[in-house]
Biopython code that builds the backbone (N, CA, C, O; Angstrom):
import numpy as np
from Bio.PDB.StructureBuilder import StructureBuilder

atoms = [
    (1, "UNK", "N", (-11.777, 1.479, 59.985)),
    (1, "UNK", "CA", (-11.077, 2.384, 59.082)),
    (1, "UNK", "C", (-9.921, 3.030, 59.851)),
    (1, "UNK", "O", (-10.116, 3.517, 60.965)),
    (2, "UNK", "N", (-8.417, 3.038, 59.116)),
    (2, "UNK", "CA", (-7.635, 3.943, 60.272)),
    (2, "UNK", "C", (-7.679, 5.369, 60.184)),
    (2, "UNK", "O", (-8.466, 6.125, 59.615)),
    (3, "UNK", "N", (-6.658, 5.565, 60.876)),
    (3, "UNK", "CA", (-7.010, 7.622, 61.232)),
    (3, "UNK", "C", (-6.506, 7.636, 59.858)),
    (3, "UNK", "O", (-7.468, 7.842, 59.119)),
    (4, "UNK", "N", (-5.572, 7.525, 59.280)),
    (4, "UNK", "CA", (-5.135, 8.179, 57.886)),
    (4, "UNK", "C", (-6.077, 7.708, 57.032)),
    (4, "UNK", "O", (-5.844, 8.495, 56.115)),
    (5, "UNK", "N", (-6.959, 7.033, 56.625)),
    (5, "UNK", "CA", (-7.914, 6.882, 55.534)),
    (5, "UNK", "C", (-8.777, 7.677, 56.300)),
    (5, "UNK", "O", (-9.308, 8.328, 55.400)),
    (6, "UNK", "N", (-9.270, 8.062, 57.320)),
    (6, "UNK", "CA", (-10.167, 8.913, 57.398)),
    (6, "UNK", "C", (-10.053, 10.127, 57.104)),
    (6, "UNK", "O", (-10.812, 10.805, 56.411)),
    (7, "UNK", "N", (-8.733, 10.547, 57.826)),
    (7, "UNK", "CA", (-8.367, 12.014, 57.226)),
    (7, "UNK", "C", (-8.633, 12.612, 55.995)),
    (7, "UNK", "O", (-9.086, 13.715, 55.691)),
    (8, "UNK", "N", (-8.043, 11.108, 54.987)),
    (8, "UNK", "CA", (-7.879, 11.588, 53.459)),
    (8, "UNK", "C", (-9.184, 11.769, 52.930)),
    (8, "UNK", "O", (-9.508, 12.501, 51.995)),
    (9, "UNK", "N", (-10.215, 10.707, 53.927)),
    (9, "UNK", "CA", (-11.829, 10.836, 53.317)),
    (9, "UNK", "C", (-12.097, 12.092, 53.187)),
    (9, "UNK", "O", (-12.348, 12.547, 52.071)),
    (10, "UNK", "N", (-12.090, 13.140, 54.680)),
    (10, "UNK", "CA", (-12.365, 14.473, 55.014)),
    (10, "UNK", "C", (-11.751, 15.428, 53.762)),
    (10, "UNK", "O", (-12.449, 16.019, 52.939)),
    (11, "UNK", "N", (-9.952, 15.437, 53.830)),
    (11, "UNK", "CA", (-9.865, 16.201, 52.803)),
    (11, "UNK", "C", (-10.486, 16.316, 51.861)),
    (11, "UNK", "O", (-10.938, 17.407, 51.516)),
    (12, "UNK", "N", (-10.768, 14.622, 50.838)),
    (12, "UNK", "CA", (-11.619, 14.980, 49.659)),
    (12, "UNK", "C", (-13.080, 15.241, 49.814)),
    (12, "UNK", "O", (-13.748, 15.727, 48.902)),
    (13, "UNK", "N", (-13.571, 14.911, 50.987)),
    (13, "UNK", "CA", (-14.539, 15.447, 50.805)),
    (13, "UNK", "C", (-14.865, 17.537, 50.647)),
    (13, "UNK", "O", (-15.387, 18.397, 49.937)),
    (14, "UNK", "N", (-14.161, 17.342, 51.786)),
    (14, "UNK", "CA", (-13.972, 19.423, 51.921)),
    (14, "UNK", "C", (-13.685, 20.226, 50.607)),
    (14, "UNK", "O", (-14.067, 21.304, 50.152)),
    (15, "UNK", "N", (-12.897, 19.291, 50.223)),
    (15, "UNK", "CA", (-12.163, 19.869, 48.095)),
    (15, "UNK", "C", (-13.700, 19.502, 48.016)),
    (15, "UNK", "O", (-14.370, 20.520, 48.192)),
    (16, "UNK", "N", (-14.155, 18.840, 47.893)),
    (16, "UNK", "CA", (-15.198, 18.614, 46.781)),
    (16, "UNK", "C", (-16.561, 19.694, 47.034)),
    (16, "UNK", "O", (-17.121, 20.130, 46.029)),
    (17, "UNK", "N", (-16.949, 20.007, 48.096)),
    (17, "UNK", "CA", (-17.955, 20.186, 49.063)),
    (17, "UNK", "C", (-17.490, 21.763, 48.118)),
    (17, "UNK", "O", (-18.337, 22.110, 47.295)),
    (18, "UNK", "N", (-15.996, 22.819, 48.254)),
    (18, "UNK", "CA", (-15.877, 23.607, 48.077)),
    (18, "UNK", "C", (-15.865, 24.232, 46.262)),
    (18, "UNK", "O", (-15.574, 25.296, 45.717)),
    (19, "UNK", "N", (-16.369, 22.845, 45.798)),
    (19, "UNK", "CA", (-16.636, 22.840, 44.074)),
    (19, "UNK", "C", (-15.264, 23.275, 43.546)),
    (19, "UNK", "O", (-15.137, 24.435, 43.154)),
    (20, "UNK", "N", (-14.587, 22.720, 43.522)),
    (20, "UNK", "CA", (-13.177, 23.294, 42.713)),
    (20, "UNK", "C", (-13.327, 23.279, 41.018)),
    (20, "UNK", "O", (-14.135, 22.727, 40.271)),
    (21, "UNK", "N", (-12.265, 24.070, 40.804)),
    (21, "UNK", "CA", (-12.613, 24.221, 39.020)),
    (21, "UNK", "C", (-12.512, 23.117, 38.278)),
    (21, "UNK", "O", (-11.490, 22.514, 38.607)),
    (22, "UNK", "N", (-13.089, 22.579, 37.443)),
    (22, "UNK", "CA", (-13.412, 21.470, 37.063)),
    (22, "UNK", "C", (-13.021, 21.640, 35.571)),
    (22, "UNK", "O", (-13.780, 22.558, 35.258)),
    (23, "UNK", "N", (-12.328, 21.340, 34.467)),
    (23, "UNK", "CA", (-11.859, 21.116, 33.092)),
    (23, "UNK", "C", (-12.696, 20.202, 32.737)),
    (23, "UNK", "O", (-12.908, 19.174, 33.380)),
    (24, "UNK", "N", (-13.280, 20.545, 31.585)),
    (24, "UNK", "CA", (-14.258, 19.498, 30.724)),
    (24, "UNK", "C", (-13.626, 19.416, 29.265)),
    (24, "UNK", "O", (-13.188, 20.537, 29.003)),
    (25, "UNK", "N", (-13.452, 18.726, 28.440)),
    (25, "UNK", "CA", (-13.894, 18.954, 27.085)),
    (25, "UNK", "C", (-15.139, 18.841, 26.997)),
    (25, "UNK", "O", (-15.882, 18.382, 27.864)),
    (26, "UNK", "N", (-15.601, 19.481, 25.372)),
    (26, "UNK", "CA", (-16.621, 19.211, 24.812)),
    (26, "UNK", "C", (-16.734, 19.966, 23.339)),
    (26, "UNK", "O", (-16.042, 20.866, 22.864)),
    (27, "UNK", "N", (-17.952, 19.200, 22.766)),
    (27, "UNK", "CA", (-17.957, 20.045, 21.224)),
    (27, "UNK", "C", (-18.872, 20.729, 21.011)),
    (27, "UNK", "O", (-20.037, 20.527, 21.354)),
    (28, "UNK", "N", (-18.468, 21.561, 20.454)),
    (28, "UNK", "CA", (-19.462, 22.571, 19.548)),
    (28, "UNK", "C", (-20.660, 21.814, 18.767)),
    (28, "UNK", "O", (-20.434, 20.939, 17.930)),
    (29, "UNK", "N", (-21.787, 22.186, 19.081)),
    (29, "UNK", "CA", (-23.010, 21.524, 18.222)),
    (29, "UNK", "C", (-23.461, 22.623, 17.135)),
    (29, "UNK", "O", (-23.724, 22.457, 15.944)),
    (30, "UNK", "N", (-23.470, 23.956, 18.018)),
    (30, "UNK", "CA", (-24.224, 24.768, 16.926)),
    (30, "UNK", "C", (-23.282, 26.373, 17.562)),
    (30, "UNK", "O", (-22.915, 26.685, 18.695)),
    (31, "UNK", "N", (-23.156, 27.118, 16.151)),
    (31, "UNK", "CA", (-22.263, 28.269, 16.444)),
    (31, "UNK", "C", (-23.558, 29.570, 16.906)),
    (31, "UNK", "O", (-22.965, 30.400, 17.594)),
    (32, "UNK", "N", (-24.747, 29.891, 16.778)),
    (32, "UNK", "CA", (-25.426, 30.687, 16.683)),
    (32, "UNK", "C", (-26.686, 30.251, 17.188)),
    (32, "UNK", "O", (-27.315, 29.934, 16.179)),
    (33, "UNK", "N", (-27.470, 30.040, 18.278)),
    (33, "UNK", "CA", (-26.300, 30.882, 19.504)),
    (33, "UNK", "C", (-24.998, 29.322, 20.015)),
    (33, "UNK", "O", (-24.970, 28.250, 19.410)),
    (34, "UNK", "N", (-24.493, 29.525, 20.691)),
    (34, "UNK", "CA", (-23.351, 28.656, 21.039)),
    (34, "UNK", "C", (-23.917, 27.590, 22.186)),
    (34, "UNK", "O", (-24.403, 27.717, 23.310)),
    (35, "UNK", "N", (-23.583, 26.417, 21.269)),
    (35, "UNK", "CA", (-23.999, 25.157, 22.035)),
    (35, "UNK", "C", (-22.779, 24.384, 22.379)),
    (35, "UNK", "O", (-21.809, 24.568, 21.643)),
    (36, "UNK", "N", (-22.664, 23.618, 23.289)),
    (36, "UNK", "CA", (-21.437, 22.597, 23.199)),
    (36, "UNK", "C", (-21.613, 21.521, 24.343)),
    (36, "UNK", "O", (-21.487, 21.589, 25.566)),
    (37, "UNK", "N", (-22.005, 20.350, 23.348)),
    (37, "UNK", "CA", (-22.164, 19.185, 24.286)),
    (37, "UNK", "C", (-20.840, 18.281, 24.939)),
    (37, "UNK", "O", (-19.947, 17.706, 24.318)),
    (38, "UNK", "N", (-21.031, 18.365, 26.240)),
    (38, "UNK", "CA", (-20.455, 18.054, 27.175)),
    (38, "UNK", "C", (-20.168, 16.379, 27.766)),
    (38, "UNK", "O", (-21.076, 15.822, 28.383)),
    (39, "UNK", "N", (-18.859, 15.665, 27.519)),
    (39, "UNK", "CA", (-18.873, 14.483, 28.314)),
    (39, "UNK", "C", (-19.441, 13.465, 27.878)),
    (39, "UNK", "O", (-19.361, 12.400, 28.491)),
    (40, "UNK", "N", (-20.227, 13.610, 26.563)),
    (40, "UNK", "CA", (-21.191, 12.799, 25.707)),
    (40, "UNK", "C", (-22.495, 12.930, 26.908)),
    (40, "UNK", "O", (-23.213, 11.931, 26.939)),
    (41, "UNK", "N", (-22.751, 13.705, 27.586)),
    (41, "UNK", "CA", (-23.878, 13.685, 28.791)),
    (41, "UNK", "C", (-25.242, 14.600, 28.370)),
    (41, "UNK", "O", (-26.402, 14.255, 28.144)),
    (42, "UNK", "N", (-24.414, 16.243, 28.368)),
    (42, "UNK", "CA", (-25.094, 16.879, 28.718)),
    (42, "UNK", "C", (-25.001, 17.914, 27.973)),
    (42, "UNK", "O", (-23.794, 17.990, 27.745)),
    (43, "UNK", "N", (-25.778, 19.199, 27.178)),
    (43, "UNK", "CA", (-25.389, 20.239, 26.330)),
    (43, "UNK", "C", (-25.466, 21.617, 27.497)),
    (43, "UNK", "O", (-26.295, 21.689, 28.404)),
    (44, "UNK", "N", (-24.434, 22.604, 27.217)),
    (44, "UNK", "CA", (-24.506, 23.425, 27.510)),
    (44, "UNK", "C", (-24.769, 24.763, 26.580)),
    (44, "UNK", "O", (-24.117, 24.898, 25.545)),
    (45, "UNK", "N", (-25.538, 25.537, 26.897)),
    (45, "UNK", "CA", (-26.386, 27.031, 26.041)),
    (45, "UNK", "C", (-25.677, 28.073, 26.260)),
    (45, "UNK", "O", (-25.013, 28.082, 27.297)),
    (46, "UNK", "N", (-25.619, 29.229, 25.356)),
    (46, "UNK", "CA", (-24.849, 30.154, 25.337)),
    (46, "UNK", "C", (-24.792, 31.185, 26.979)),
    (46, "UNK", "O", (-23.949, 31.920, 27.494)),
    (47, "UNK", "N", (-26.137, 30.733, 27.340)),
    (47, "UNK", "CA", (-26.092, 31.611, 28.828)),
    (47, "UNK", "C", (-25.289, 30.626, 29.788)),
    (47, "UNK", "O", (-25.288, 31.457, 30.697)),
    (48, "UNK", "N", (-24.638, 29.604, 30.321)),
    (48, "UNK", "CA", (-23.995, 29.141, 30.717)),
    (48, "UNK", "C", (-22.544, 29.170, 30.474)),
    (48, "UNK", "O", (-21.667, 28.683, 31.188)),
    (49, "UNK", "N", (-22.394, 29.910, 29.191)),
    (49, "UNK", "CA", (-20.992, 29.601, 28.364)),
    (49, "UNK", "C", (-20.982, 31.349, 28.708)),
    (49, "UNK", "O", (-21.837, 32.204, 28.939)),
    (50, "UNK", "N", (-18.969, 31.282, 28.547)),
    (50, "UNK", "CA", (-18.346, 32.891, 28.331)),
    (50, "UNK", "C", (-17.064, 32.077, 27.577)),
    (50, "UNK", "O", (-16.294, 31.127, 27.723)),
    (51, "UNK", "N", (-17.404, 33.107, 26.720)),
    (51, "UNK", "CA", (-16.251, 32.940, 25.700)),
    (51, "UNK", "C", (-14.791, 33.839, 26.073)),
    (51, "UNK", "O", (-14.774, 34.858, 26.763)),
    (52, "UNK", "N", (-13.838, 33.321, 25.566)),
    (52, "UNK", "CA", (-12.686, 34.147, 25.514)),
    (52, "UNK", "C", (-12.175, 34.504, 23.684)),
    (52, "UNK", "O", (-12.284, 33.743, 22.722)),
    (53, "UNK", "N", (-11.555, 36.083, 23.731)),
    (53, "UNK", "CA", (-11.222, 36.251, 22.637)),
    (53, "UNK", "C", (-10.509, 34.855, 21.675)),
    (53, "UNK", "O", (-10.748, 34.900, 20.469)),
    (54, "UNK", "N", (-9.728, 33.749, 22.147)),
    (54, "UNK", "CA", (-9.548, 32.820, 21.830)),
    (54, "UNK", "C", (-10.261, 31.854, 20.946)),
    (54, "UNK", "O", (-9.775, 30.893, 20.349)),
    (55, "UNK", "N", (-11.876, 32.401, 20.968)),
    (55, "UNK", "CA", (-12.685, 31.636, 20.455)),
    (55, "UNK", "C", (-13.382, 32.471, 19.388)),
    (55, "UNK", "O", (-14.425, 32.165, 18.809)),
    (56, "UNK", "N", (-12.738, 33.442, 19.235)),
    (56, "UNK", "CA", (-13.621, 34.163, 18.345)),
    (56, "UNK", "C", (-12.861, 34.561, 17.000)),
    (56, "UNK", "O", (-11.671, 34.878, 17.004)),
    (57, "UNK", "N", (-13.565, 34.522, 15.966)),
    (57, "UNK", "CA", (-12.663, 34.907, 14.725)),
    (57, "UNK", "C", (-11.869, 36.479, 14.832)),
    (57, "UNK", "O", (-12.108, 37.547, 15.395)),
    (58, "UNK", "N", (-10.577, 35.814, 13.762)),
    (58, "UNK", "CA", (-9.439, 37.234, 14.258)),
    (58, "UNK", "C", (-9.453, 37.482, 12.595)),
    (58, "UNK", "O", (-9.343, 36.333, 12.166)),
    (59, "UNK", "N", (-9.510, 38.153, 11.727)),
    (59, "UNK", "CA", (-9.582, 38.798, 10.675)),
    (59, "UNK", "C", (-8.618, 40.333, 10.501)),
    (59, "UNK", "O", (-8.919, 41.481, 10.827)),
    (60, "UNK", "N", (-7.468, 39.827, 9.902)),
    (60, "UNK", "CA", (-7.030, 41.346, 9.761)),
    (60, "UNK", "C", (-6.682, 41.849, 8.564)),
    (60, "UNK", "O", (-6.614, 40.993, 7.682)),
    (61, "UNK", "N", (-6.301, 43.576, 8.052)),
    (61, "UNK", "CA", (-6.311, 43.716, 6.587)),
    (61, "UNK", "C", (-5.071, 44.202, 5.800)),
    (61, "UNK", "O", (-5.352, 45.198, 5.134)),
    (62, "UNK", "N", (-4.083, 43.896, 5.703)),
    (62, "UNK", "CA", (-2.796, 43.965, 4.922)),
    (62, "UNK", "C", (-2.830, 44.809, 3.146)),
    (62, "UNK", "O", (-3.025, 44.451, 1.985)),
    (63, "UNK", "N", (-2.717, 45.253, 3.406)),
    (63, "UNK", "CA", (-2.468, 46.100, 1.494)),
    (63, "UNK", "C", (-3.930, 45.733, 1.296)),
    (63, "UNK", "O", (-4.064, 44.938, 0.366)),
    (64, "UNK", "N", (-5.091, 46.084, 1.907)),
    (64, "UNK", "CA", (-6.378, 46.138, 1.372)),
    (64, "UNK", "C", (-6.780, 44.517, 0.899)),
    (64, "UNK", "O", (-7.404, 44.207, -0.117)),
    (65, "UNK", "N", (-6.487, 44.022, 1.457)),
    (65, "UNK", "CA", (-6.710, 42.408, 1.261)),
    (65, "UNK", "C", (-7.223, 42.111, 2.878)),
    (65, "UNK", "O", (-6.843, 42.824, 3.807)),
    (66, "UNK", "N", (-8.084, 41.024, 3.045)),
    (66, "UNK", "CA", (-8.919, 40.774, 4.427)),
    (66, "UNK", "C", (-7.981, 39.483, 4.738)),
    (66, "UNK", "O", (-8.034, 38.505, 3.992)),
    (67, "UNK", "N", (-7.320, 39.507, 5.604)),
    (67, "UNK", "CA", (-6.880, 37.399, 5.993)),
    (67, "UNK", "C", (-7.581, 36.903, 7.045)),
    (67, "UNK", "O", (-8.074, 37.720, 7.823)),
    (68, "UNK", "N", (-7.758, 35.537, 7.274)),
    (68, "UNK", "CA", (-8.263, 35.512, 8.249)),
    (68, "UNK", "C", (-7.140, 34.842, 9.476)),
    (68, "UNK", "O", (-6.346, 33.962, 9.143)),
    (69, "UNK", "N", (-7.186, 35.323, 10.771)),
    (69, "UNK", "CA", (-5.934, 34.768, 11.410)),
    (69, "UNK", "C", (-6.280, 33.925, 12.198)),
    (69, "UNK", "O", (-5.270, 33.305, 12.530)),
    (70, "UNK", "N", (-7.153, 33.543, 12.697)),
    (70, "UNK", "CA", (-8.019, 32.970, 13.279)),
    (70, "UNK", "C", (-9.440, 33.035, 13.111)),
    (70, "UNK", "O", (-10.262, 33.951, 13.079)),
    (71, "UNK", "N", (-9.500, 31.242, 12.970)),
    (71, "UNK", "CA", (-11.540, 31.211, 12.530)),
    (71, "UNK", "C", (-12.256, 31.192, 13.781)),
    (71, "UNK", "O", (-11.670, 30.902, 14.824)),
    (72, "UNK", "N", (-13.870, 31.571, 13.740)),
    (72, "UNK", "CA", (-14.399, 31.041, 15.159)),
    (72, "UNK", "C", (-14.594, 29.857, 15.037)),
    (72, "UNK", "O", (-14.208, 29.067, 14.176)),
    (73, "UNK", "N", (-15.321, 29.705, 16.082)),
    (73, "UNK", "CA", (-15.691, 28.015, 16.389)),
    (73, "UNK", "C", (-16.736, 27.986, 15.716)),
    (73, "UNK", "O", (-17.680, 28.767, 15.599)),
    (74, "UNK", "N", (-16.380, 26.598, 15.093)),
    (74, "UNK", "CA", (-17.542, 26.316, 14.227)),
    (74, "UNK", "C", (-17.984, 23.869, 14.511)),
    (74, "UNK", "O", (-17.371, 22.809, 14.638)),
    (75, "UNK", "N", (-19.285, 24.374, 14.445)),
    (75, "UNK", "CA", (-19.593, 23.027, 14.790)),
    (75, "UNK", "C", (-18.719, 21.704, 13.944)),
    (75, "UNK", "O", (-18.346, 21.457, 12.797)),
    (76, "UNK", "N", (-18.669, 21.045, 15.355)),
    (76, "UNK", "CA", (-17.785, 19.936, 15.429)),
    (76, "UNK", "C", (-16.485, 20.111, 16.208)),
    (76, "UNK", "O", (-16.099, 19.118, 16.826)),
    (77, "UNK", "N", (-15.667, 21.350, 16.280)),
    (77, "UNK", "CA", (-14.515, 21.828, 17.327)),
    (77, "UNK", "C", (-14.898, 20.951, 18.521)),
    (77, "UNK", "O", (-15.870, 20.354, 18.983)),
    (78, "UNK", "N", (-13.849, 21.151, 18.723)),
    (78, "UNK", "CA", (-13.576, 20.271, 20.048)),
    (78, "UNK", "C", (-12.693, 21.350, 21.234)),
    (78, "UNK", "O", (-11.508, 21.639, 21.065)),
    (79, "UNK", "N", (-13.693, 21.956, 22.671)),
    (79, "UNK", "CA", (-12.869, 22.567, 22.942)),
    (79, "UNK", "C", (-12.705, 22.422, 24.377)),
    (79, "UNK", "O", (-13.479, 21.676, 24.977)),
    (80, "UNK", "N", (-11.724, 23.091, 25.047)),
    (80, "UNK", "CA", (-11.278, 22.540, 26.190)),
    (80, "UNK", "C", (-12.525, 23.987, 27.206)),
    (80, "UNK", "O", (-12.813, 25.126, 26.836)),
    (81, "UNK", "N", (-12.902, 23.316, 28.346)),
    (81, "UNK", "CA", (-14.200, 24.479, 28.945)),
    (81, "UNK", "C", (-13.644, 24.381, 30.613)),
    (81, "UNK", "O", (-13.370, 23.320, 31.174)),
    (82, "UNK", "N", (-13.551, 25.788, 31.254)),
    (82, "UNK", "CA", (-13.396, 25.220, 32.249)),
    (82, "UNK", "C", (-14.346, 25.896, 32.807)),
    (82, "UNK", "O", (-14.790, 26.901, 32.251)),
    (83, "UNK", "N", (-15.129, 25.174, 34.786)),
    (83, "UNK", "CA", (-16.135, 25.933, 35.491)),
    (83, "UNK", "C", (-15.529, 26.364, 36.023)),
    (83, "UNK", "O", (-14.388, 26.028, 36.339)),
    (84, "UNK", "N", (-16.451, 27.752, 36.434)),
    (84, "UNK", "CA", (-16.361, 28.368, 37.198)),
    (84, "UNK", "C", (-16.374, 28.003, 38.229)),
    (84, "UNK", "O", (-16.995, 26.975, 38.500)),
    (85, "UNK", "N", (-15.577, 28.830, 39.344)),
    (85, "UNK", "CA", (-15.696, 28.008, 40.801)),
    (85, "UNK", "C", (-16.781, 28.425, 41.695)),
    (85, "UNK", "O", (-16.914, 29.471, 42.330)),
    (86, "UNK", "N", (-17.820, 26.982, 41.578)),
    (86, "UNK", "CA", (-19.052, 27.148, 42.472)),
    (86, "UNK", "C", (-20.146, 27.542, 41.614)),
    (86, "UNK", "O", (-21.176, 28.085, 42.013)),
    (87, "UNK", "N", (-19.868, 27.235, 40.391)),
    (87, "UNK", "CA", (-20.807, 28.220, 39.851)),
    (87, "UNK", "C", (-21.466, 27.575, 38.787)),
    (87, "UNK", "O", (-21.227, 26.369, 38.734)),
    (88, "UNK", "N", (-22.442, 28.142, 37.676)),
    (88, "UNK", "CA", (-23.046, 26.604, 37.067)),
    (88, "UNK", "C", (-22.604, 27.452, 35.358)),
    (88, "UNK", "O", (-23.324, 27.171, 34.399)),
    (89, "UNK", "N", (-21.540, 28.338, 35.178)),
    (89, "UNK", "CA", (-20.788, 28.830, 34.081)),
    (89, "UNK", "C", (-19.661, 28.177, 33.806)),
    (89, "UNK", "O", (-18.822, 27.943, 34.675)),
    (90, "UNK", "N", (-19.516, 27.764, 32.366)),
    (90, "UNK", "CA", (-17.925, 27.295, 32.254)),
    (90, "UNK", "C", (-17.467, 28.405, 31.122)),
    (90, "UNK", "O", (-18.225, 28.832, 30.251)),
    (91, "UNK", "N", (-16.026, 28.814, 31.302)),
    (91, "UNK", "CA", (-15.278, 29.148, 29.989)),
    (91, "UNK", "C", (-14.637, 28.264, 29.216)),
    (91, "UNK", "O", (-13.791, 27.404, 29.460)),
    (92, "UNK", "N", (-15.212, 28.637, 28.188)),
    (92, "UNK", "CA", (-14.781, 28.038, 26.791)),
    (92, "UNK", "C", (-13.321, 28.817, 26.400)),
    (92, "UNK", "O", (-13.300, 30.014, 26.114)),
    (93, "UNK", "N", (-12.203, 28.035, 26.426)),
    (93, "UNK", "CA", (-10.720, 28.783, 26.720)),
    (93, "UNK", "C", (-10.340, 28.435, 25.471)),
    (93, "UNK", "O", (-9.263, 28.989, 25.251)),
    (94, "UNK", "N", (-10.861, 27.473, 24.088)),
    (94, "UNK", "CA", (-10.523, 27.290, 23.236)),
    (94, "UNK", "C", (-10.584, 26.022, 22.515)),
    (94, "UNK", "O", (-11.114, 25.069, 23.087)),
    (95, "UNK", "N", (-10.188, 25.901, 21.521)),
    (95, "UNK", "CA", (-10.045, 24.503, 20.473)),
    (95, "UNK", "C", (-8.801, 23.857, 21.181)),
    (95, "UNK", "O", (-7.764, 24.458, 21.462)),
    (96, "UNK", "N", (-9.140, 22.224, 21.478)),
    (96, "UNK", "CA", (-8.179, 21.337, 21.739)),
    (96, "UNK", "C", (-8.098, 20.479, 20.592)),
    (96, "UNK", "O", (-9.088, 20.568, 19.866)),
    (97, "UNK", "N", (-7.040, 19.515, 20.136)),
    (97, "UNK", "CA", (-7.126, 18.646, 18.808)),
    (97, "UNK", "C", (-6.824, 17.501, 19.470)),
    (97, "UNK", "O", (-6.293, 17.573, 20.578)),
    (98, "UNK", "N", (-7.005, 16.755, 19.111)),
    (98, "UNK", "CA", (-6.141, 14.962, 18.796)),
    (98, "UNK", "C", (-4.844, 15.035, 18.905)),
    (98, "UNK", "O", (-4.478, 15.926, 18.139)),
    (99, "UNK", "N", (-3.866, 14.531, 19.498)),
    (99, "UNK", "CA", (-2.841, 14.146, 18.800)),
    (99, "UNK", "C", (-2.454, 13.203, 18.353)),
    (99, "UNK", "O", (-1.395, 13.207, 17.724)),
]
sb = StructureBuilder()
sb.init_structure("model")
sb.init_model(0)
sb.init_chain("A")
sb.init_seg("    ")
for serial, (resi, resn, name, xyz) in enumerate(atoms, 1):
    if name == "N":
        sb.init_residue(resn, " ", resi, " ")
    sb.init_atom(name, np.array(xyz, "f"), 0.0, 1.0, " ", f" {name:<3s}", serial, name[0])
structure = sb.get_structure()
């Protein structure tokens, strides 16, 4: 092996070793409590998950009328999650779509 493929081995290994933040998608299975299966692998439970206001319904009230400005997540969403670093929590940062 030469010195430069070894080096590069070390770097990735050290990144990896130090758990860097990791971006997942995944979907919403169930809103109550909050499920969202991961990678087609694995489900993650509301104690693993932190939500951001992003994910939560926004409702506001104009001349006595309710709108809604944003819905929550509701099963089937598709949303983008990222981990925590080192840690076995991801945030749920929001709905991603198709394009």
């Amino acid at each position: 092996m030469r010195m430069i493929d070894i080096i590069k081995q070390a770097g990735a290994q050290a990144v990896e070793a130090g758990n860097p933040v990791h971006i997942r998608i995944g979907t919403v299975t169930r809103t109550e409590p909050l499920e969202v299966f991961v990678d087609q692998r694995f489900s993650l439970t509301s104690e693993f998950l932190i939500v951001t206001d992003a994910t939560e319904e926004l409702t506001i009230e104009i001349n006595g009328s309710l709108y809604t400005v944003r819905p929550g997540l509701q099963a089937g969403d598709k949303v983008a999650l990222i981990r925590v670093q080192g840690g076995q929590q991801y945030v749920v940062m929001g709905r991603v779509r198709d394009t």
